[in-house]
C-alpha positions in Angstrom: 69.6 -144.4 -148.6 72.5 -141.7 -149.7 70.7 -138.1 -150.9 73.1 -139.0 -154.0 71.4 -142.2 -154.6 68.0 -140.6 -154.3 68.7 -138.2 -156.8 70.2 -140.4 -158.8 66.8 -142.6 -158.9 64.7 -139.4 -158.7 66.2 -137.6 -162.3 66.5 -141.1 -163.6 63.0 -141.5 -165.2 62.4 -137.6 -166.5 60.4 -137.7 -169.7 61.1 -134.0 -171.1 57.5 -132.2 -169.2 59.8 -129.7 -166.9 56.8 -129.6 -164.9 56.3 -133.4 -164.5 59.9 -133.7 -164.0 60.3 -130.8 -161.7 57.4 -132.7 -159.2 59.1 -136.1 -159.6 62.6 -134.9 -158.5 60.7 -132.8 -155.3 58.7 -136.0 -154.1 61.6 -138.5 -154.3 63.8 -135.6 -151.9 64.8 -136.3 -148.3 63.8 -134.0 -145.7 65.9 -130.6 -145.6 68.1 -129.5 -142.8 66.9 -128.3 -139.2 64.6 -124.7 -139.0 67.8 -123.2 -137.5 69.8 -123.1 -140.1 70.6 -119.5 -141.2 70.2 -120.1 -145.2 66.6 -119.7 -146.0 64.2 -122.2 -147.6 65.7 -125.7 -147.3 64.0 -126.7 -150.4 65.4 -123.6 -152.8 68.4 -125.2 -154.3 66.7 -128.7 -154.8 63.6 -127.2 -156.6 66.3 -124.4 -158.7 68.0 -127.8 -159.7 65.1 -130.0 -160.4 63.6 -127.3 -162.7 67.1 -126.8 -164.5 67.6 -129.8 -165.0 64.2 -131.3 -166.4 64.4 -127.4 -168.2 67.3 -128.3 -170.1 66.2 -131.6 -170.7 63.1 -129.7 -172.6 65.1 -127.4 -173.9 67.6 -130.1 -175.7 64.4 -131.8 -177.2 62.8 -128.6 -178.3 65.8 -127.4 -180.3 65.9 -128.5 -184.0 68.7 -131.2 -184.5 71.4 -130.8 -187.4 69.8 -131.6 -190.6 72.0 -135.1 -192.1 73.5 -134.1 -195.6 71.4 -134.8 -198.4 72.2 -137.7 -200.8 72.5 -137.2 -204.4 69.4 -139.4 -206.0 70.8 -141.7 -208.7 70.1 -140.3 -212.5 67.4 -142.8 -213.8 66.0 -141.7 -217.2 63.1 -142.9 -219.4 63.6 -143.8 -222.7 60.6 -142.8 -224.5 60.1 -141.6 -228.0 58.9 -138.1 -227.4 61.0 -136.0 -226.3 60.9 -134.3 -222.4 61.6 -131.0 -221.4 64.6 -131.1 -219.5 64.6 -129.9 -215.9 66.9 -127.0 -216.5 66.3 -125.3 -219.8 70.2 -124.1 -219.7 72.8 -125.8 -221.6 73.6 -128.5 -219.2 78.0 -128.3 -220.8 77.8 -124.8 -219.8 79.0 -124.2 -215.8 76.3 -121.7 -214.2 77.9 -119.2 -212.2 77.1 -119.7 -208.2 74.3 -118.5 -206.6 75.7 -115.3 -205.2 77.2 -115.7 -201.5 75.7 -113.2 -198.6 78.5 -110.7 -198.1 79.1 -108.4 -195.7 80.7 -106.0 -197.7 77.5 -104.7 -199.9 77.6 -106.2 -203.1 78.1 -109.4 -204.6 80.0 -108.8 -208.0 80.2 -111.2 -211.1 82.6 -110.3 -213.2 82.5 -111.3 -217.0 86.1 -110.0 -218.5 88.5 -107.4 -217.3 86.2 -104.1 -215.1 87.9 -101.4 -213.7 86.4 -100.2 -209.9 87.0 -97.7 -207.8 85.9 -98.8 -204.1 85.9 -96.6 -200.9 88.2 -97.7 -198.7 90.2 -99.4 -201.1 90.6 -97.3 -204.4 90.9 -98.2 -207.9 91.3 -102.2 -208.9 90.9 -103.9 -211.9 88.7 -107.6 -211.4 89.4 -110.2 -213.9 86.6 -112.5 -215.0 84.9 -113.9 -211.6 83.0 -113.3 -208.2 83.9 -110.8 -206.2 82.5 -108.6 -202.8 82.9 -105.3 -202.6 81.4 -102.0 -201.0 78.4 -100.2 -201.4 79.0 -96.7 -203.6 81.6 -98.7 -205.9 82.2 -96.8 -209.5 82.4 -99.6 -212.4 83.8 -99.1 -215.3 83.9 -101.8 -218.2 85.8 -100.9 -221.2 86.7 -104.9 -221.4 83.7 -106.7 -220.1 80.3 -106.4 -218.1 79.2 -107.0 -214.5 76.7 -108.6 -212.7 75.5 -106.9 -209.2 73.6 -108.3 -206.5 72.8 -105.5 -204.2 72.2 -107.6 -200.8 70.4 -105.6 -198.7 67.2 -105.5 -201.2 67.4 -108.1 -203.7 68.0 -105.4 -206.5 70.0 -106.6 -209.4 72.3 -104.4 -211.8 73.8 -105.4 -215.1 76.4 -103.1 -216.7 77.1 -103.0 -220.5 80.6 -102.9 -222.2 81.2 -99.2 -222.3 79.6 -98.0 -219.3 80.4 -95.8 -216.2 78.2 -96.2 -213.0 78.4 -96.2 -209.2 75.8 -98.9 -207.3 74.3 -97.5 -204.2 72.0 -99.7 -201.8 68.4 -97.8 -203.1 70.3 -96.2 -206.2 72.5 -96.2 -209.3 74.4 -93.3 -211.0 74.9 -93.8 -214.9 77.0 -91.5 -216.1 77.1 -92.8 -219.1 76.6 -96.4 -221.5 73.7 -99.0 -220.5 72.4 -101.0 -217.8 69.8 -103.3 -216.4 68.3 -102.7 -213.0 65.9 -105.3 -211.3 64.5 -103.5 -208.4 63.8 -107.4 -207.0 60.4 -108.5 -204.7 60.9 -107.2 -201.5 58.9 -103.7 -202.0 61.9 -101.8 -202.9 63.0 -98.8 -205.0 65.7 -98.5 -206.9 66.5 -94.9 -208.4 68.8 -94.7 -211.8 70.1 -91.4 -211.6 71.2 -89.7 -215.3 72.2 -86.5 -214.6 69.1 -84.2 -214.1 66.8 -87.0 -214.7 65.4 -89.6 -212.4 64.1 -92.6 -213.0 62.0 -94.6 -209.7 62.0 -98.4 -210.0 59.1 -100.1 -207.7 59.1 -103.8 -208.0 60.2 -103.1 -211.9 62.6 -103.9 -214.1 64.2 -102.8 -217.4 66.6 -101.0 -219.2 68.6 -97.4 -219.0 71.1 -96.4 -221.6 72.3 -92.8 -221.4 74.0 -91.4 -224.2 75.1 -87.6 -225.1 71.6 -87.3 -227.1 69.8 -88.3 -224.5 68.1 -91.2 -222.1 66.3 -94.1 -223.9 64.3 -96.5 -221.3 62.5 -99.8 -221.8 60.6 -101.6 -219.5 60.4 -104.7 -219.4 58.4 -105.6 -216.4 56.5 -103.0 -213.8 56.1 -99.8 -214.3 59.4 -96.9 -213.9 58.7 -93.2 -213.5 60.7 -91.3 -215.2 61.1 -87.5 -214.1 63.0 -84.5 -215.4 63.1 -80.9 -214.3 60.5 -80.0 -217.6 58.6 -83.1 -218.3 57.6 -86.4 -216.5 56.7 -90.1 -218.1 55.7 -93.7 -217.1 57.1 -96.8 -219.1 55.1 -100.2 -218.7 56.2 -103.2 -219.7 57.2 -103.7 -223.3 57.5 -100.3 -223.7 60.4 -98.0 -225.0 60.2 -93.9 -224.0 63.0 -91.7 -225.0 64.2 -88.3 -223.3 65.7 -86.1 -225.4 68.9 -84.0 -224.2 66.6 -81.0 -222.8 64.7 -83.1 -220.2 61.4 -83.4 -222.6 59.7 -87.1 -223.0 59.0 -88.2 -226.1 55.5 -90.4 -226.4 56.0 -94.3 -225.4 56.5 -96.4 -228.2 55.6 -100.5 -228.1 58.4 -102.9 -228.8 56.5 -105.8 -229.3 59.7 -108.3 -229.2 62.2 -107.6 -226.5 64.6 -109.9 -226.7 66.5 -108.0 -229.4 66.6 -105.1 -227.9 68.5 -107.2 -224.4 70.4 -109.1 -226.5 73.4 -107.4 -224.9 73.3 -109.3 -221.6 72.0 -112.9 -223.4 75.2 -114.2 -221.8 75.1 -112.8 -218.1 71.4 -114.1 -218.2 72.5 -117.7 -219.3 75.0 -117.8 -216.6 72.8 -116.7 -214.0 72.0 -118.8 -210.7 68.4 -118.2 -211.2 67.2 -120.3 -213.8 63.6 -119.0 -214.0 64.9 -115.6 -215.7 66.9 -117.9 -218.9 63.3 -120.0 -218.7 61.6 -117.5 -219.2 63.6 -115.9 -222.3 63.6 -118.7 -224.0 60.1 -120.0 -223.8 59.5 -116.4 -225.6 61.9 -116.2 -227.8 60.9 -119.7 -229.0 57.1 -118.4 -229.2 58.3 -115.8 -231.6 60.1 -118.2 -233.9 57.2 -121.0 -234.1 55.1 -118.4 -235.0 57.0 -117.1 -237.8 57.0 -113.4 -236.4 60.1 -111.5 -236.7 61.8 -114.5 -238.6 65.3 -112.7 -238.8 65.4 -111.6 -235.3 64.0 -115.0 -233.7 66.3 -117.1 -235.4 69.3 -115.1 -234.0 68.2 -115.0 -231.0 67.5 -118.6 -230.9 71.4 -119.3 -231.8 72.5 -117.2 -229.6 70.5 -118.9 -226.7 72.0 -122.3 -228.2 71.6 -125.5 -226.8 68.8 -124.2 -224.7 66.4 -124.3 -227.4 67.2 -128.1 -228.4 64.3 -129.8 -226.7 61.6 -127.3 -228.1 62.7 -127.8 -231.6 62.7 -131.0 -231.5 59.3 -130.9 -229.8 58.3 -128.5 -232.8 59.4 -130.4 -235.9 57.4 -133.7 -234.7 54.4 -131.7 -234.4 54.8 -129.9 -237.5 56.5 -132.3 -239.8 53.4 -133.5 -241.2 51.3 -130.5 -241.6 54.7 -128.2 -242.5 56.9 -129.8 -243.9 58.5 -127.2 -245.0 58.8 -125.4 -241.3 60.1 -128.8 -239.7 63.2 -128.9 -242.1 64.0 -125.3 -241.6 63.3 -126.1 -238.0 65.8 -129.2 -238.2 68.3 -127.1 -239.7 68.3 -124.5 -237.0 68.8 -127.4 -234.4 71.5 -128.8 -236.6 73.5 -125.5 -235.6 71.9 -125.3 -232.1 72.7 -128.5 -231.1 75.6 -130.3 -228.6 76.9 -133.5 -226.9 74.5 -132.3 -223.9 71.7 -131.6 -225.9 71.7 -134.3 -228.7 70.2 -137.1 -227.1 67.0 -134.6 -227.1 67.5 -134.8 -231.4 67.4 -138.7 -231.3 63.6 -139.2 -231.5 63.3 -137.3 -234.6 64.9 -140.3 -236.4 61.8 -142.3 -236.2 59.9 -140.0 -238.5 59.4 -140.6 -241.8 61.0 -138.4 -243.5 64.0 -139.3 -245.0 65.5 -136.1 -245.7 65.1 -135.2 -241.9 66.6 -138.1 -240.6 69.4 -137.9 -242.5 69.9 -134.2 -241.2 69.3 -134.9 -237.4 72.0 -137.9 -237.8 74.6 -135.6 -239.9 73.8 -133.3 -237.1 74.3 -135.3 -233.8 77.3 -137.3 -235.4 79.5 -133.9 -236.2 78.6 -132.3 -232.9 79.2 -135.4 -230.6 81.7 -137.3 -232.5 79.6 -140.4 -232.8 77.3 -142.3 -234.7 75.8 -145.2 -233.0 77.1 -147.7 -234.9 75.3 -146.6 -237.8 75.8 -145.1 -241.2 73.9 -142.9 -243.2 72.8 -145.8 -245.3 70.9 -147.2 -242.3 69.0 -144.2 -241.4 67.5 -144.0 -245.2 66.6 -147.1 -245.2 66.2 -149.0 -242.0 63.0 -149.9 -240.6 61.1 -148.1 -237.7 61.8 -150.9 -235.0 65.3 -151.3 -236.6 65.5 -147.6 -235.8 64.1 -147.6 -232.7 66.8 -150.0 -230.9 69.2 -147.6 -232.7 67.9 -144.9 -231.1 68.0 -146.0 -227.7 71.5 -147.5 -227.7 72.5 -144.7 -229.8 70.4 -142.9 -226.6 72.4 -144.7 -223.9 75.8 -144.1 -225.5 75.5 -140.3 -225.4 73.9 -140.4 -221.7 76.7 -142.6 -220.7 
């Protein structure tokens, strides 16, 4: 028999195990050449390519294989009375910006209208509204629009008000003037704001820094940010405002007990966000605020300016108040009258089969302006239809909207 057609038979069964295959190939081997010949070892190169063989053999079952694309599960949905939260608490007509892409350059940039930058290397530029990479050190400016930065290296976020002047470093920020947001993000990192003479040291904190000519006013809204000048020093915790006046010295903390007001500024940037847990977050508490009847003004403002967002939670809200406040359920329905869209409305639906006359004919005034349908039904069917008339209504109405 041919050495090729004993190795042929010997590397036929391998099973992966380089040392099992290594011994299979070397017992199923012919005897080497004579003891004279001059090149060492006559069983060197057979063993070297037994074990490289039955090695890569391991080595291609040990390495992870290419992952097949995921498929897109179809959309069922329950019908059920009660309304669910959604799984993403945004407006689903509004497009999310993209998550931000890994760039070498520094920073990831979202731009929301016209900001002037100056970037080393490159100079002055003006971005229109969109994502953009640039440089570590970059100067924004945003007389026409704010800016989202993703700061790669440590998962630090900065958002930049209309109005503002500052240059993004990888560990710091220098405000020279206006208001930002710094998130100093979870991977044990500090971020340093720089105003002037005074420093302020985020660790695993977030909040807010505006700098004006009468001096620094900071409020944190989680962690805790040190805050030192060359007179006076001062910690903010969360949901706490301190303000430094023009001479270094720190005023006492003051409580703000309802922040979203007071970040009302970057609502928008927050809603457009890739990470949804952030805009969760907001609006469970905002929502909290206004079922409780505390800061009534404020809540209701912010709630508008959230939008859509809120839909499922009023809803939820009005059936479980529409019996033992009445009169907090129609101001309720009223707000998600102006709250509402085509998205969002089939989230409204449910609140048809109350009782309540005068809140079913809201809710179907409602979803009929802001979707430009009604169902099949009038306003005379809705005062005074049955509940299981209602209830097919609802679901084809339902199935129309989702469609």
């Amino acid at each position: 028999m041919s050495l090729d057609r004993d190795l042929h038979d010997a590397l036929h069964p391998l099973g992966g195990d380089p040392v099992a295959d290594a011994a299979r190939v070397l017992a199923a081997l012919p005897p080497g050449p004579p003891p004279a010949t001059p090149r060492g070892p006559w069983w060197l190169p057979w063993t070297m390519l037994a074990i490289g063989l039955a090695g890569g053999l391991a080595f291609d079952r040990l390495m992870p294989r290419p992952q097949q694309p995921l498929q897109a599960l179809p959309d069922v949905r329950k019908e059920n009375d009660k309304p669910k939260p959604p799984p993403d608490v945004a407006n689903p007509a509004v497009q999310t910006m993209p998550a931000p892409m890994l760039s070498p350059m520094g920073l990831t940039v979202m731009s929301f209208g016209t900001t002037e930058i100056d970037e080393p290397g490159v100079g002055r530029q003006e971005l229109k509204p969109g994502q953009y990479e640039c440089a570590l050190d970059t100067v924004f400016r945003t007389t026409k629009g704010q800016v989202g930065v993703y700061v790669i290296a440590n998962d630090a976020r900065v958002r930049i008000d209309y109005g503002t002047a500052a240059r993004v470093e990888v560990d710091h920020v220098a405000l020279d003037f206006g208001r930002i947001f710094v998130d100093a993000g979870q991977r044990d990192a500090r971020m340093m704001v720089v105003c002037g003479k005074v420093k302020l040291v985020f660790a695993k904190a977030s909040g807010v820094v505006a700098f004006k000519p009468s001096g620094i006013e900071v409020l944190g809204i989680d962690g805790t940010i040190d805050v030192t000048s060359p007179i006076d020093t001062a910690r903010v915790d969360k949901y706490q405002r301190v303000e430094i006046d023009a001479d270094g010295s720190a005023r006492p903390a003051e409580k703000v007990p309802f922040l979203a007001p007071e970040t009302s500024w970057m609502a928008h940037m927050i809603q457009m966000s890739a990470d949804r847990r952030e805009l969760e977050e907001r609006v469970n508490e905002v929502f909290a605020v206004y079922e409780k009847g505390e800061f009534p003004a404020e809540a209701e403002r912010e709630m508008l300016r959230l939008g859509p967002s809120t839909a499922w939670l009023l809803t939820d809200s009005i059936e479980r108040h529409i019996a033992s406040d009445r009169a907090y359920a129609l101001r309720a329905a009223a707000l998600l009258a102006r709250v509402v869209d085509y998205a969002s409305a089939a989230y409204a639906l449910p609140l048809l089969l109350q009782d309540d006359v005068e809140l079913r004919l809201l809710i179907f005034a409602a979803v009929r302006a802001r979707t430009g349908t009604d169902g099949g039904t009038s306003e005379a069917f809705w005062r005074d239809a049955s509940r299981e008339r209602r209830r097919s209504a609802v679901e084809e109405w339902r199935t129309e909207l989702l469609r």
